[in-house]
C-alpha positions in Angstrom: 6.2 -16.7 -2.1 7.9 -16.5 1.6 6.2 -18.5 4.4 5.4 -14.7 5.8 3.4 -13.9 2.1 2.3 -17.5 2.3 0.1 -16.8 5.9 -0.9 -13.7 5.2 -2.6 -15.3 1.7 -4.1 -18.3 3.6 -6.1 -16.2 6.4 -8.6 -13.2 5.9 -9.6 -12.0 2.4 -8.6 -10.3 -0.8 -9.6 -6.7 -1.9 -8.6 -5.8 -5.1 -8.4 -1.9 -6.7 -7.6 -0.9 -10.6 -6.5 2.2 -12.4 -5.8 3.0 -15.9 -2.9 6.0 -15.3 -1.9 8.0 -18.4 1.9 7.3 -17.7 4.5 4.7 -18.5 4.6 1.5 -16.3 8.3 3.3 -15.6 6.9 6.1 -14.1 4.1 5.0 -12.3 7.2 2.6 -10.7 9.1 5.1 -10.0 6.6 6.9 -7.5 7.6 3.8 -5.1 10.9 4.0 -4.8 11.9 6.7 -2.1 9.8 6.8 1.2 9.3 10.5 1.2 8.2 10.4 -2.5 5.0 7.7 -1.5 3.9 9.6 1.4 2.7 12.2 -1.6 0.7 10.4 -2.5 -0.1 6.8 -1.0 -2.1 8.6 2.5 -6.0 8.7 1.2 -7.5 11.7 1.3 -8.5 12.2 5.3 -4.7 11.4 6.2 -1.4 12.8 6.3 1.7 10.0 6.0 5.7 10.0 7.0 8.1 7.4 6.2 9.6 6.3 9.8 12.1 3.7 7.6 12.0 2.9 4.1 14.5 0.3 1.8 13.0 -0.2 -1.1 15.0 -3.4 -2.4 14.3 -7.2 -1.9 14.3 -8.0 1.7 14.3 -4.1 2.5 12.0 -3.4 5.3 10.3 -0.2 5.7 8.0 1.7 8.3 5.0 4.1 7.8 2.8 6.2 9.8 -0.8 7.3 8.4 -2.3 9.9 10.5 -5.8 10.9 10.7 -6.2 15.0 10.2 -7.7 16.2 12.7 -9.4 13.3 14.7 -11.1 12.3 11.8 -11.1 8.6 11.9 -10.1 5.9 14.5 -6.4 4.3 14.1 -5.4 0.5 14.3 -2.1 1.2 16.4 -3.3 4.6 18.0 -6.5 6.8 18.8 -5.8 9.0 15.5 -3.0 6.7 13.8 -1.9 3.5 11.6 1.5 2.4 12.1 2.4 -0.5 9.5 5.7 -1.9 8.7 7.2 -4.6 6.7 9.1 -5.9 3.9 9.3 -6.0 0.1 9.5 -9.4 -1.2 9.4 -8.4 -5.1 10.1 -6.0 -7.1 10.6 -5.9 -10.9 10.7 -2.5 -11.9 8.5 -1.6 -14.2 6.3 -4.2 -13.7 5.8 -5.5 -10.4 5.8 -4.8 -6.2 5.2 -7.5 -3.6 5.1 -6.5 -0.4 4.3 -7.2 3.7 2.2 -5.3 5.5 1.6 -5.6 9.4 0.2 -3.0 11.5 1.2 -2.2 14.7 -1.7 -2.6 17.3 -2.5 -4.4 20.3 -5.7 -6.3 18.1 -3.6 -9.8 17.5 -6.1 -9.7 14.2 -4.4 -6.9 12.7 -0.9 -7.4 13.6 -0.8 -11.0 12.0 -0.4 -9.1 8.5 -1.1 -9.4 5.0 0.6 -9.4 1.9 -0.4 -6.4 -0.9 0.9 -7.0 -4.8 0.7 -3.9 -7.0 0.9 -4.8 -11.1 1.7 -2.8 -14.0 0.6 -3.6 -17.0 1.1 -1.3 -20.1 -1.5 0.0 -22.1 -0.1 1.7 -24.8 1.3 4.8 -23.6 -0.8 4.5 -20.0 -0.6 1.8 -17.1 -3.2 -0.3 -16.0 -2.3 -0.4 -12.1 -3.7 -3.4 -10.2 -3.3 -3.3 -6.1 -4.1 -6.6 -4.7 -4.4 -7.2 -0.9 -4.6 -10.8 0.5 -5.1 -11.9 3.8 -7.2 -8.9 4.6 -8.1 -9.0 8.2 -11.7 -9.1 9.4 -11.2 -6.4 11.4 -10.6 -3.8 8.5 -13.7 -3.2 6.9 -14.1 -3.9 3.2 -15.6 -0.8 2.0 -13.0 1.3 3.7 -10.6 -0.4 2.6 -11.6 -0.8 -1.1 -11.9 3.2 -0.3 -8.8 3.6 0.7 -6.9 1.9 -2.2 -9.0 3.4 -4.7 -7.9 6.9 -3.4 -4.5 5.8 -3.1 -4.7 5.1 -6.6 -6.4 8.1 -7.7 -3.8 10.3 -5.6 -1.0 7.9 -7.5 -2.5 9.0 -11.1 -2.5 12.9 -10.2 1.2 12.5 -8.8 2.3 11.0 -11.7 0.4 13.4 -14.0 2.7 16.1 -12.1 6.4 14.1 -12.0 
């Protein structure tokens, strides 16, 4: 784990969100690779997403912006927006992603980041998908967030079911 992963892991909590998706662990890897490819389906249901950078290999960085439509929520970096960057630290396709994540915003709590793991396990001819997000800051509320991933998730399941 880098020393970024590592203080991200040591502050805030962990929320955790599972899926059982009726597609390979191949597939369901696949819908990570390209940044305009995970705004399909990654932005929960109230928000719209677009990839500002995205390099998905080790040590690639990348840089999203969720939007809430039409005023619908509050943003971390603006009024209506989440800006979040970062960088993946692992990837082993098929299998695994390990990634930073640090919003943008003027709250020192939410910029100091957090680190989110997603798992693929293999369940016959379906994927059990595991999101894990450690060093959670106070400041994001739990049962958003668990919201949020769980959609993400769902919308990840319907994507694949259409690839």
């Amino acid at each position: 784990m880098s020393s970024d992963a590592d203080a991200a892991a040591a502050t805030g909590r962990t929320d955790i969100a599972c899926r059982v998706i009726p597609a390979s662990a191949e597939r369901v890897y696949a819908a990570f690779a390209d940044g305009e490819t995970v705004m399909r389906w990654l932005p929960p249901g109230n928000m719209i997403g677009r990839a500002l950078a995205y390099d998905f290999r080790v040590g690639g960085v990348y840089r999203i912006e969720l939007r809430f439509r039409d005023g619908e929520g509050a943003g971390k970096t603006t009024g209506d927006s989440d800006v979040s960057k970062g960088r993946f630290i692992e990837l082993v396709p098929g299998r695994a992603i390990r990634q930073t994540v640090e919003f943008e915003s003027d709250d020192p709590e939410l910029a100091r980041g957090m680190t989110m793991a997603w798992r693929f396990e293999r369940r016959g001819g379906e994927t059990e998908v595991t999101v894990t997000a450690a060093g959670v800051p106070a400041a994001i509320g739990k049962k958003d967030h668990l919201a949020g991933l769980n959609a993400s998730l769902d919308n990840l399941a319907r994507f694949v079911a259409r690839a």
